[in-house]
C-alpha positions in Angstrom: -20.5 16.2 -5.5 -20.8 14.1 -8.5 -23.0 11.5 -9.0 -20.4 9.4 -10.6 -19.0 6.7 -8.0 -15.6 5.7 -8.7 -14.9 1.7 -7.2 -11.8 0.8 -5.9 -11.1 -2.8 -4.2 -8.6 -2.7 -1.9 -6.3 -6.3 -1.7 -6.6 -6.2 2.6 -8.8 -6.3 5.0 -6.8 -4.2 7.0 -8.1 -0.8 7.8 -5.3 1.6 7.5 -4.9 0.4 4.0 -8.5 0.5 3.0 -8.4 3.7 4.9 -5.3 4.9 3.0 -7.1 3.6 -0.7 -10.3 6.2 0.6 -8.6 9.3 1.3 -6.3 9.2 -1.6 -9.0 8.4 -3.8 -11.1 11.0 -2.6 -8.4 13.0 -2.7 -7.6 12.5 -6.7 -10.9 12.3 -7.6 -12.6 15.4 -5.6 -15.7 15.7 -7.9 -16.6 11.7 -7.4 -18.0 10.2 -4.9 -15.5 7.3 -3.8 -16.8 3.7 -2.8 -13.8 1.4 -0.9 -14.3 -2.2 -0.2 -11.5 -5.0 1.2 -11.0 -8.6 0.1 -8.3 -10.5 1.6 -6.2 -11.3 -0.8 -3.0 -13.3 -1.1 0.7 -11.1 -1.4 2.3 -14.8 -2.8 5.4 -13.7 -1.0 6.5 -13.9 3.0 4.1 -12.4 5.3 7.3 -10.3 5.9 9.3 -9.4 2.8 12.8 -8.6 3.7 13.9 -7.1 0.2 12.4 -4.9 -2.7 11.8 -7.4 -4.8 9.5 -9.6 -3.2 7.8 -6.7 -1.6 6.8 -5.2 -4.9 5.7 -8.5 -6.2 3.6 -8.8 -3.1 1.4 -5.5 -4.1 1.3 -6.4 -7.3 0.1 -10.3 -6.5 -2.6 -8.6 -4.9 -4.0 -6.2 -6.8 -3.9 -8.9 -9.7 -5.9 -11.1 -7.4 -8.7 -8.4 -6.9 -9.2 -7.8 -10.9 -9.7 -11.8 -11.2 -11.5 -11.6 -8.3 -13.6 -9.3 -9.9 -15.3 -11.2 -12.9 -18.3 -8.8 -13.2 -15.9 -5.6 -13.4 -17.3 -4.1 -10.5 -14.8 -1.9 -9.7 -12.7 0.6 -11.8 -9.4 0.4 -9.6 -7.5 -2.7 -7.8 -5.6 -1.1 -4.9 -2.5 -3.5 -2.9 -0.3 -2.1 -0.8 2.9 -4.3 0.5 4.9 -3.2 3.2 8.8 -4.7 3.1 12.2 -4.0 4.6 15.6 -4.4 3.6 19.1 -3.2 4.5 20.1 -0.4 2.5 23.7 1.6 2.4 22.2 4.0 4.9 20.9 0.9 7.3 18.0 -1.1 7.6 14.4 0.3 6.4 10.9 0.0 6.4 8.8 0.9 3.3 5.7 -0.2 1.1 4.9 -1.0 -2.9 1.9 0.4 -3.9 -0.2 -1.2 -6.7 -3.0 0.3 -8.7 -4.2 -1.9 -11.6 -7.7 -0.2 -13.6 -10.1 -2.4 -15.6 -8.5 -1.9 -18.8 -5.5 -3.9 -17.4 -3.1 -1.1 -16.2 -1.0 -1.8 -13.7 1.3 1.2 -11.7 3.5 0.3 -9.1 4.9 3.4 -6.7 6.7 3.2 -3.5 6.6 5.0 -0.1 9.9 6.9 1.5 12.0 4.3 3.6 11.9 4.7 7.4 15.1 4.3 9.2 15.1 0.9 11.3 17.2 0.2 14.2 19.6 -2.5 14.0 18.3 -4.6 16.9 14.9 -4.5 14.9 16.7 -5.4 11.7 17.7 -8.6 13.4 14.7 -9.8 14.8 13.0 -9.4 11.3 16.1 -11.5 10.1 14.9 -14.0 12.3 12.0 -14.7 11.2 9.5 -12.3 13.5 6.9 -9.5 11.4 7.6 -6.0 12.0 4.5 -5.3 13.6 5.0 -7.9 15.9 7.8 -6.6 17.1 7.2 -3.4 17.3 3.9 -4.1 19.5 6.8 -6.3 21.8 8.9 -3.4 22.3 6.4 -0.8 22.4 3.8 -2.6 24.3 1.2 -2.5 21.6 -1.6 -4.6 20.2 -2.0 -4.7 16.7 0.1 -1.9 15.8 -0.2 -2.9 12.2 -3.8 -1.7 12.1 -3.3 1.4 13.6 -0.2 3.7 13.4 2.3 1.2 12.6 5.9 1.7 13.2 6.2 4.8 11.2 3.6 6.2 13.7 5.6 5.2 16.5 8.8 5.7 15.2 7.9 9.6 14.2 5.8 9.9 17.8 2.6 10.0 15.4 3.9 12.7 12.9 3.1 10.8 10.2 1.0 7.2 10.2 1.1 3.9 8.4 -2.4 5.6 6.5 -0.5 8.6 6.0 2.5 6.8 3.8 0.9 4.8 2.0 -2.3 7.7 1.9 0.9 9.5 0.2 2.1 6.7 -2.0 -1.1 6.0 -3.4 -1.8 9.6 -4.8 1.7 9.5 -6.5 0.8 5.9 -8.1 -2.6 7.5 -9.2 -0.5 9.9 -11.6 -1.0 8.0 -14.6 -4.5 7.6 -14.0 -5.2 11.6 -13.4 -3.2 12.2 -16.8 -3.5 9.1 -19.3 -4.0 10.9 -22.1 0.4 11.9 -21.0 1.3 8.4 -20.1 -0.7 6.6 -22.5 -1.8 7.9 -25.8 0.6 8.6 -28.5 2.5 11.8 -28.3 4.5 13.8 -30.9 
């Protein structure tokens, strides 16, 4: 392995997203060595989004809080992900924004595949009440948000909350792994 360290801070504390930030860095960036750290920072937006909107502005709030956060330029990447629903023409849905913001001041935003929501779900979230809470009512979980998630429940563990946004994550990086295609002139 390389003895360059690439530094990414991740806008939650939560562990499936620093989690997700890790493996799709290390992923990317196989000859670095990749070191993750959290900071808590603020979305700006409802604790649950309910359209695309705000949900995108949410990761993006975030990982603009880490690079201020950051005065020393620490880090090379600010990572946020934001996880939001809405009602779509196929039904209501489940998905995340994924920000990644470098020193120089770029700023991608990507997005994870929906997840299929059931109506009765829908509702509750239309009422005011998170997803994960929810979801660890009617599944009789505990802090589902930091584990599987309701795409882990909802697939029976086929894929993860990690494993989205793991997914997301290395599709947002895609500017990043080729700059010299998506930002210096071309012909």
């Amino acid at each position: 392995m390389s003895s360059v360290v690439i530094r990414v801070l991740v806008g939650s504390t939560n562990p499936v997203k620093k989690g997700a930030a890790m493996k799709a860095f290390a992923k990317a960036f196989p000859d670095h060595a990749i070191h993750c750290e959290d900071l808590n920072a603020p979305s700006g937006v409802a604790d649950q989004p309910m359209n695309e909107q705000d949900t995108k502005l949410g990761a993006q709030n975030r990982a603009t809080y880490c690079a201020h956060f950051d005065s020393q330029q620490k880090y090379d990447y600010y990572v946020a992900m934001e996880g939001g629903v809405d009602y779509f023409d196929e039904g209501p849905a489940t998905y995340a924004y994924i920000t990644v913001r470098n020193q120089e001041g770029r700023m991608i935003t990507g997005r994870t595949a929906n997840l299929p929501l059931p109506q009765f779900v829908y509702q509750r979230l239309e009422q005011g009440e998170e997803l994960a809470h929810v979801m660890d009512d009617i599944f009789n979980q505990h802090n589902i948000r930091q584990k599987g998630g309701a795409i882990g429940v909802l697939t029976n563990h086929i894929e993860t909350r990690e494993s989205v946004y793991m997914q997301g994550l290395v599709l947002a990086l895609a500017p990043f792994l080729h700059s010299e295609m998506f930002y210096e002139s071309s012909v």
